[in-house]
PyMOL commands that place a pseudoatom at each C-alpha (Angstrom):
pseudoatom trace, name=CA, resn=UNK, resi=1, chain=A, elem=C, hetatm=0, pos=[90.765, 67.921, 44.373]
pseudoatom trace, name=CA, resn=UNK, resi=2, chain=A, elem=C, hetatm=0, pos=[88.010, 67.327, 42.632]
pseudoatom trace, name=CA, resn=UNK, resi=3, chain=A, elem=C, hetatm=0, pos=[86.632, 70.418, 41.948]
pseudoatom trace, name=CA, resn=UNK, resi=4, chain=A, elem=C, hetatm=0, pos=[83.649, 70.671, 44.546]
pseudoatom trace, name=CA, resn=UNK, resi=5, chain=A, elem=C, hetatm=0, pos=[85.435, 73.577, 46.458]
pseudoatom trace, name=CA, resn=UNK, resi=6, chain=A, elem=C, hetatm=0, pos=[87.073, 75.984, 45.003]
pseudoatom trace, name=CA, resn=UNK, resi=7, chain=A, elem=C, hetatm=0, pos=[89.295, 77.187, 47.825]
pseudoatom trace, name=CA, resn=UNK, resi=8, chain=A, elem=C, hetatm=0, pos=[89.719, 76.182, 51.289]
pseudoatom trace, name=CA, resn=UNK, resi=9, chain=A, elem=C, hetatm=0, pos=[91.600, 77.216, 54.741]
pseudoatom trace, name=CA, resn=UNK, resi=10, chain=A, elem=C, hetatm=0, pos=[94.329, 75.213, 56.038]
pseudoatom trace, name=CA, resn=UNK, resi=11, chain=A, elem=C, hetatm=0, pos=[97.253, 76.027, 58.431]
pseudoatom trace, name=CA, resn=UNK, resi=12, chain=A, elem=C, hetatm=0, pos=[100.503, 74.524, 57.741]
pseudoatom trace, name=CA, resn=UNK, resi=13, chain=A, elem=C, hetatm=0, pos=[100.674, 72.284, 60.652]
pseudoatom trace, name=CA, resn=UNK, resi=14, chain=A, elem=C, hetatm=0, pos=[97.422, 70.620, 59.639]
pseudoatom trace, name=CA, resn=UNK, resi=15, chain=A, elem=C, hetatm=0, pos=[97.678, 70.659, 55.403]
pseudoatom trace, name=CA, resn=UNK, resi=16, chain=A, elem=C, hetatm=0, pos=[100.172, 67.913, 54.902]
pseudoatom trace, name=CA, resn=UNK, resi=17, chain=A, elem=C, hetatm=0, pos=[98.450, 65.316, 57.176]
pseudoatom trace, name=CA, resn=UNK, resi=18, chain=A, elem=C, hetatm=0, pos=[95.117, 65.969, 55.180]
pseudoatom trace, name=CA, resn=UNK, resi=19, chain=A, elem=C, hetatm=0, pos=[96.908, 65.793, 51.893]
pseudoatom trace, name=CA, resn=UNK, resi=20, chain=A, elem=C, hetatm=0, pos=[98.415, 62.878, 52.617]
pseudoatom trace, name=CA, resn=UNK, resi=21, chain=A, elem=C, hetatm=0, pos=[95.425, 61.296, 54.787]
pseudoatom trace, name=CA, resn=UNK, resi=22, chain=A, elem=C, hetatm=0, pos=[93.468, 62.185, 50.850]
pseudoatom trace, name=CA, resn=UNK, resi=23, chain=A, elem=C, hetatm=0, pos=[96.085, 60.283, 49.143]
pseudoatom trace, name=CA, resn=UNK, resi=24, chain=A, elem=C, hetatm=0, pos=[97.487, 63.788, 48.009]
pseudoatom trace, name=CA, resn=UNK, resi=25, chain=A, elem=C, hetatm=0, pos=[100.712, 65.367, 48.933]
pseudoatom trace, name=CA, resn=UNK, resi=26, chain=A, elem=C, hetatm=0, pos=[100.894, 69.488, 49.686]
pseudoatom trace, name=CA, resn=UNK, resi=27, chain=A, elem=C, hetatm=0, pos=[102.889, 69.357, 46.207]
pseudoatom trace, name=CA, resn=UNK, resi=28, chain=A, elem=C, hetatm=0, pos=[99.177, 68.449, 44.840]
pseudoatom trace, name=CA, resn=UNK, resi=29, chain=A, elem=C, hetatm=0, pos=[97.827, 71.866, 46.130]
pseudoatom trace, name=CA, resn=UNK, resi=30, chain=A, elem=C, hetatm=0, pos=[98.187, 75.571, 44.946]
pseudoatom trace, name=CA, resn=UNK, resi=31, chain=A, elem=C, hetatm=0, pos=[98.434, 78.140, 47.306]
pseudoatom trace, name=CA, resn=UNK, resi=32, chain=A, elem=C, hetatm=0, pos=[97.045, 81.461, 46.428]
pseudoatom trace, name=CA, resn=UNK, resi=33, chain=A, elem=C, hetatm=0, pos=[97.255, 83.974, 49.775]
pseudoatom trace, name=CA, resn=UNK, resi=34, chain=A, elem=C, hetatm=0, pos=[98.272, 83.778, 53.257]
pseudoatom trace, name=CA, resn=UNK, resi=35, chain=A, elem=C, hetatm=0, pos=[95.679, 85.265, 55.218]
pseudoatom trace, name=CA, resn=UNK, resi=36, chain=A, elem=C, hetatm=0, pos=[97.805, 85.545, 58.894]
pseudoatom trace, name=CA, resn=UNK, resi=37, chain=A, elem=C, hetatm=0, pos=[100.711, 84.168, 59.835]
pseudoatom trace, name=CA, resn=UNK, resi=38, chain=A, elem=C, hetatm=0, pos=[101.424, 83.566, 63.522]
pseudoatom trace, name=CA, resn=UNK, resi=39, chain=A, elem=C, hetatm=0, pos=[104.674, 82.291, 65.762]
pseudoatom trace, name=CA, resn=UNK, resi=40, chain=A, elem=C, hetatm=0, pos=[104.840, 80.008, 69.167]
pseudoatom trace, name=CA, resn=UNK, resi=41, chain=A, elem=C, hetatm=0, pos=[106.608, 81.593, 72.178]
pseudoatom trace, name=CA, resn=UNK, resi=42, chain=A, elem=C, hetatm=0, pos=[107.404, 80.610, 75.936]
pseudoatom trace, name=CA, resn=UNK, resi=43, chain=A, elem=C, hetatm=0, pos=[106.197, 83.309, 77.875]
pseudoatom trace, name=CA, resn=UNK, resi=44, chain=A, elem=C, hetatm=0, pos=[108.101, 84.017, 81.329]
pseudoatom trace, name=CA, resn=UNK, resi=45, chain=A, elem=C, hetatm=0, pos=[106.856, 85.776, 84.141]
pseudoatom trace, name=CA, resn=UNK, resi=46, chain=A, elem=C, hetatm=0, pos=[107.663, 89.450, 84.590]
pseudoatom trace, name=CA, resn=UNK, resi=47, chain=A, elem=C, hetatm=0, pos=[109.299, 88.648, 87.919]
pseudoatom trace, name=CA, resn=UNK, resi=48, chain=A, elem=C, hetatm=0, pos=[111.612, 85.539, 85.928]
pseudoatom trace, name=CA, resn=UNK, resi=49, chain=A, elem=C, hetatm=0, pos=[115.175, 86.235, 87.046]
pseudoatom trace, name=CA, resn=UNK, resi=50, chain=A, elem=C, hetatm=0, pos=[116.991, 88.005, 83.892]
pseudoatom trace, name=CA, resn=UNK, resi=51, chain=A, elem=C, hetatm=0, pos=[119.552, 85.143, 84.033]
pseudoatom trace, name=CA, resn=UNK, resi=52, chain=A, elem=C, hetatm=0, pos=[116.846, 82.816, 83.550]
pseudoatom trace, name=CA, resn=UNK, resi=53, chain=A, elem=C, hetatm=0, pos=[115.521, 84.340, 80.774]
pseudoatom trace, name=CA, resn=UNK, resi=54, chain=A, elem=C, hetatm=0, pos=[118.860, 84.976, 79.056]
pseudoatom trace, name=CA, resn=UNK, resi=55, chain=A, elem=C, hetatm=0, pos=[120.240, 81.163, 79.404]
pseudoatom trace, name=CA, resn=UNK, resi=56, chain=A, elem=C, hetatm=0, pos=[116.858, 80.691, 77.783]
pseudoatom trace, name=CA, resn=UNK, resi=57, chain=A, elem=C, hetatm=0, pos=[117.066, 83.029, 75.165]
pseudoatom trace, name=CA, resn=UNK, resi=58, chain=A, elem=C, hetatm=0, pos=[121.389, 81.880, 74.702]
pseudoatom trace, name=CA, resn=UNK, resi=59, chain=A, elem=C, hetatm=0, pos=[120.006, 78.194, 74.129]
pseudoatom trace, name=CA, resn=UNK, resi=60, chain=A, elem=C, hetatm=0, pos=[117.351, 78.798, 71.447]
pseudoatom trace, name=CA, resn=UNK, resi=61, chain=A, elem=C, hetatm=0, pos=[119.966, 81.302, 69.394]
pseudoatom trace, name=CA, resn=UNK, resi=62, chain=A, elem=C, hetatm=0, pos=[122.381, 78.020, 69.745]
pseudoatom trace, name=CA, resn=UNK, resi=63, chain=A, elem=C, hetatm=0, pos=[120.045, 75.585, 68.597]
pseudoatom trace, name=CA, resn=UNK, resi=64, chain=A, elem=C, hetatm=0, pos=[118.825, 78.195, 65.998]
pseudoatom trace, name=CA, resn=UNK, resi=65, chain=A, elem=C, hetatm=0, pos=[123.129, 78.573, 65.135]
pseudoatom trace, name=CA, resn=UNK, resi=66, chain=A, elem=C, hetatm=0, pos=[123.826, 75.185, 65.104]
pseudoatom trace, name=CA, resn=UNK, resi=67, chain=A, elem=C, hetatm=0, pos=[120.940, 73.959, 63.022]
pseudoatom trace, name=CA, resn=UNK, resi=68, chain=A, elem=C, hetatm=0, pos=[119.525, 72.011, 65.426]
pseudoatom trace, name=CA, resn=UNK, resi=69, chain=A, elem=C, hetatm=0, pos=[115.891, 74.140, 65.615]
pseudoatom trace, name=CA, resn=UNK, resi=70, chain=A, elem=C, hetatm=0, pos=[115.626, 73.779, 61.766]
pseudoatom trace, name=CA, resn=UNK, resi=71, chain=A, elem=C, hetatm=0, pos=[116.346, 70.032, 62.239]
pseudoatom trace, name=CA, resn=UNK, resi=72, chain=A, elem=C, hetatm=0, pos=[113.802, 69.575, 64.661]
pseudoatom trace, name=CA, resn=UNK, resi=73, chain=A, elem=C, hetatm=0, pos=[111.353, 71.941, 63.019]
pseudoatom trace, name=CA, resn=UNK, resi=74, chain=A, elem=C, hetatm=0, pos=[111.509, 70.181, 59.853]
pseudoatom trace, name=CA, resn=UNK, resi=75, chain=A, elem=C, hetatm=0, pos=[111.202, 66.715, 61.392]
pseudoatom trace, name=CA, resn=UNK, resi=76, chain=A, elem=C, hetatm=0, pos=[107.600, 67.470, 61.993]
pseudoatom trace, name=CA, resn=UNK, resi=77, chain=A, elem=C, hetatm=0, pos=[106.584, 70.092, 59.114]
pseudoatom trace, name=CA, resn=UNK, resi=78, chain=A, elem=C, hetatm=0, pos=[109.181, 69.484, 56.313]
pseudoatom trace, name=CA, resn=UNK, resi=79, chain=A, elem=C, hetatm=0, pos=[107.641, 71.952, 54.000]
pseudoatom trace, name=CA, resn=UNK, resi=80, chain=A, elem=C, hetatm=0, pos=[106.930, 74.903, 56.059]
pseudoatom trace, name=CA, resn=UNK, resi=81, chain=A, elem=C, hetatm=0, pos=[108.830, 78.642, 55.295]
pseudoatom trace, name=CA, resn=UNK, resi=82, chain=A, elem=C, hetatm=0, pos=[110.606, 79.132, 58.664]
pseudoatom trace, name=CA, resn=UNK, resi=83, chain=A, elem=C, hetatm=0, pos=[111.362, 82.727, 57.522]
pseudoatom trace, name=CA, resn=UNK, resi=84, chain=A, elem=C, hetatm=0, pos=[112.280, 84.641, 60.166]
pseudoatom trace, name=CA, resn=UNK, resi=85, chain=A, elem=C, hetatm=0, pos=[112.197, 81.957, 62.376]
pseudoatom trace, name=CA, resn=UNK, resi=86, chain=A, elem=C, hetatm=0, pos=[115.755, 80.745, 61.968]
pseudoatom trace, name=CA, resn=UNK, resi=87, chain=A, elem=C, hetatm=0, pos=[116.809, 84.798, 62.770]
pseudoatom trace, name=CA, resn=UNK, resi=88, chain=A, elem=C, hetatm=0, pos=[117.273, 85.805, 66.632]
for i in range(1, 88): cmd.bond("trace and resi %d" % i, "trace and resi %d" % (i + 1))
show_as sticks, trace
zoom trace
């Protein structure tokens, strides 16, 4: 912030805490390019009964429906793009 790097690497998880922890908020900082961008699954084994798998898969499109999984999302990164993380 105060000009001793010109650019650093954050993820979004881990930006706001620093920001803040700086006495800064994200609002503070410019982004300029998004070098990856990466999504969290729950991986099931190959021999997971379908039904399994689909109840899964039925609750997560309900929370994602209902707006439950932004709600929850948001209570722990506010700021973050969910994109196409809100689509099935």
């Amino acid at each position: 912030m105060n000009g001793e790097v010109p650019l650093s690497v954050f993820t979004d998880i881990t930006i706001q805490e620093i920001a803040r922890d700086a006495g800064y908020s994200v609002d503070d900082l410019e982004p300029v390019f998004t070098i990856g961008q990466t999504y969290f699954y729950i991986a099931m084994s190959k021999d997971t009964p379908a039904d399994v798998v689909q109840a899964w898969q039925s609750t997560l499109d309900s929370l994602k429906q209902d707006g439950t999984y932004e709600k929850i999302y948001r209570r722990y990164l506010p700021d973050v793009d969910l994109g196409d993380l809100l689509k099935r």
